[in-house]
C-alpha positions as CSV (number, residue, x, y, z in Angstrom):
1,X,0.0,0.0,0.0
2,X,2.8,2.4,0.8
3,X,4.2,1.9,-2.8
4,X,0.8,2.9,-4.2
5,X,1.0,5.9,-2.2
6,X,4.6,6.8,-3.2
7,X,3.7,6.5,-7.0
8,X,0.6,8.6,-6.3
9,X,2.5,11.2,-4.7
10,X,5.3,10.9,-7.6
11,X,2.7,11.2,-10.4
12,X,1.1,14.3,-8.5
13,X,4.5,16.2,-8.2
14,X,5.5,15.7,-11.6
15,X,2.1,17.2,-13.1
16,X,2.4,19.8,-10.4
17,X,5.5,20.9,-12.0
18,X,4.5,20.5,-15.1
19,X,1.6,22.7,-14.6
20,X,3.4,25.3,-12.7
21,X,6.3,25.3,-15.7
22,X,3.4,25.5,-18.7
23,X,1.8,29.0,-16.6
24,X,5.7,30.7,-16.3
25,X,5.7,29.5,-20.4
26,X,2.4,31.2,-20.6
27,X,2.7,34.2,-18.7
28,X,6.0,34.9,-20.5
29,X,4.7,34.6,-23.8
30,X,1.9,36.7,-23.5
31,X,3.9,39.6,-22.1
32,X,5.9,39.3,-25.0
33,X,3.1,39.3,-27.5
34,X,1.8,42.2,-25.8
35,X,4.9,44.4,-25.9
36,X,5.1,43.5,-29.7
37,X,1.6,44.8,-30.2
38,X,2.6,48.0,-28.6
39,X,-0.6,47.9,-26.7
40,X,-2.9,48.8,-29.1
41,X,-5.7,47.5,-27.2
42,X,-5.7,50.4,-25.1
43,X,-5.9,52.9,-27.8
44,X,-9.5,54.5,-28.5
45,X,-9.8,56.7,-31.3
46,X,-11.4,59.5,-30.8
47,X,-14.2,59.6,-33.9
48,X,-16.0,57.0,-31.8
49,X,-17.1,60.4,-29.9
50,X,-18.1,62.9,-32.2
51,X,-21.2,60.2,-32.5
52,X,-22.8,62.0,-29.4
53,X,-22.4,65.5,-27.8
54,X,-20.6,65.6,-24.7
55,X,-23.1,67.3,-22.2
56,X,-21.1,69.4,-19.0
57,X,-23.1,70.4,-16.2
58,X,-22.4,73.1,-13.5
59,X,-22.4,71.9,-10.1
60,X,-22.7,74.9,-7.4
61,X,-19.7,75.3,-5.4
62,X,-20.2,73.8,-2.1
């Protein structure tokens, strides 16, 4: 029974490292995609506002 248990636990720590390998792969590529996109994502043109008027109203000084 104790042999089971020590393959288990083997089996477990391998995937658990595989796992925790494939995210640092992951997390490393997608930083690098995003610096080569120049964060584009984040830009807003502005024509997307000249759709609507852009209504200010005067709040009294307190």
């Amino acid at each position: 029974m104790k042999k089971i248990l020590k393959v288990v636990g083997v089996v477990l720590a391998i995937s658990a490292a595989a796992a925790a390998v494939y995210l640092v792969v992951k997390k490393i590529t997608d930083k690098k995609k995003a610096s080569e996109q120049g964060d584009l994502e984040s830009f807003v043109t502005c024509s997307c506002l000249d759709d609507e008027p852009i209504l200010v109203e005067d709040q009294p000084a307190v």
